[in-house]
C-alpha positions in Angstrom: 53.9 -38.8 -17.7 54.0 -39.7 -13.8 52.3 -36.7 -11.7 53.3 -36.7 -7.9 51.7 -34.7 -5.8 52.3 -33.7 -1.9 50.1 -32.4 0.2 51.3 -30.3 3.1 49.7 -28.4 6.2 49.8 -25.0 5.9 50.6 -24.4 9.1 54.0 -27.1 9.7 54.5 -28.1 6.7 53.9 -32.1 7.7 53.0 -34.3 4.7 49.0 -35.0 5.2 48.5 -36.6 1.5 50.2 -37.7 -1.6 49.0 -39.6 -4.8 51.3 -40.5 -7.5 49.6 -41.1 -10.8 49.9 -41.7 -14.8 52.7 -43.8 -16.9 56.3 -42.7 -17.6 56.6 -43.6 -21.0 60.1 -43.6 -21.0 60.2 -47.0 -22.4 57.6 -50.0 -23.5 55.6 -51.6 -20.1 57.9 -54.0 -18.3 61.6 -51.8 -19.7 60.4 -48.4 -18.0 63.2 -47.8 -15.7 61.6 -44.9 -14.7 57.9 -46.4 -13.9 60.0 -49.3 -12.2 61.9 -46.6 -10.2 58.9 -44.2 -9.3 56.6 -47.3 -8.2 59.7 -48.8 -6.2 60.0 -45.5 -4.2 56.5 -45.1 -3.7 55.2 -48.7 -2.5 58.4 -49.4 -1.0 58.1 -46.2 1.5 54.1 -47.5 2.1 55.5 -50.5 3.1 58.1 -49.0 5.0 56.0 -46.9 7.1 53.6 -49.8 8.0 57.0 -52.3 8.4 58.7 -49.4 10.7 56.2 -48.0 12.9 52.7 -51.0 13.2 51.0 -47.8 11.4 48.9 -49.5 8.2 48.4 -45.9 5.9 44.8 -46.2 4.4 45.9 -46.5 0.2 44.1 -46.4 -2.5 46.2 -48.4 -5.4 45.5 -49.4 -8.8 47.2 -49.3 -12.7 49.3 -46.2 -12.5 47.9 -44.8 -9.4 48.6 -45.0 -5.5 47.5 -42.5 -3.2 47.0 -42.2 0.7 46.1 -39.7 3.7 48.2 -39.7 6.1 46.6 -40.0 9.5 47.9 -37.6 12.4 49.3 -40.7 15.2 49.0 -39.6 18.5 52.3 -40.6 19.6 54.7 -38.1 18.2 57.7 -40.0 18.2 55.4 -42.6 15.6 54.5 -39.6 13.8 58.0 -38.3 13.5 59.4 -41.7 11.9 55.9 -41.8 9.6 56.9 -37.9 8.3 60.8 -38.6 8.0 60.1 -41.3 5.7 57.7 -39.4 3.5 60.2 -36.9 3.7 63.0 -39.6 2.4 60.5 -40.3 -0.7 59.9 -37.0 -1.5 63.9 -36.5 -1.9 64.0 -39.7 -3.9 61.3 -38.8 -5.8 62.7 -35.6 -6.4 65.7 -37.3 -7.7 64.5 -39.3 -10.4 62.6 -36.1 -11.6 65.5 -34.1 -11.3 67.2 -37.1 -14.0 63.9 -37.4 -16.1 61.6 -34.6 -15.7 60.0 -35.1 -19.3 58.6 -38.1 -17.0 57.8 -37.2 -13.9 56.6 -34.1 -12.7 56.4 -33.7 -9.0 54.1 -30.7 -7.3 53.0 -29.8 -3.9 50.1 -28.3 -2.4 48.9 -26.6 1.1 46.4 -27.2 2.9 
């Protein structure tokens, strides 16, 4: 099972970490539609964010695990675009939990 975890600020609810960790299952290594899915979400919005806005996120990545804390930028309108798309994973992440949540279970925390 795939475990994704947020972790927001208690106070405005920004995105300060995630990690997204484990194996689907759904199918044998290299058919997992649903690993292939999950990972393509997840890298894809790291390499969004440092594409996008010059901002490189300080990740930890590895076999069935990426994770990252998201630094506070000083310029807001960097650290709007840096929270939107996190936001934009978490929806698409949500999604493809929503199809195969005997897969991936998605949970948040406050901070």
């Amino acid at each position: 099972m795939i475990n994704v975890t947020f972790v927001r600020n208690a106070v405005d609810r920004r995105i300060i970490s995630f990690a997204v960790e484990g194996h689907a299952k759904y199918a044998k290594p290299g058919k997992d539609i649903v690993c292939a899915g999950v990972s393509a979400v997840s890298v894809g919005t790291v390499n969004a964010i440092e594409a996008l806005t010059q901002v490189e996120l300080p990740c930890s990545m590895k076999n069935g695990w990426l994770s990252s804390d998201i630094p506070v930028h000083p310029d807001r309108e960097t650290d709007d675009k840096i929270q939107l798309l996190l936001e934009a994973m978490a929806v698409m992440l949500a999604t493809i939990a929503e199809s195969y949540g005997r897969n991936v279970v998605i949970g948040e925390l406050l901070s």
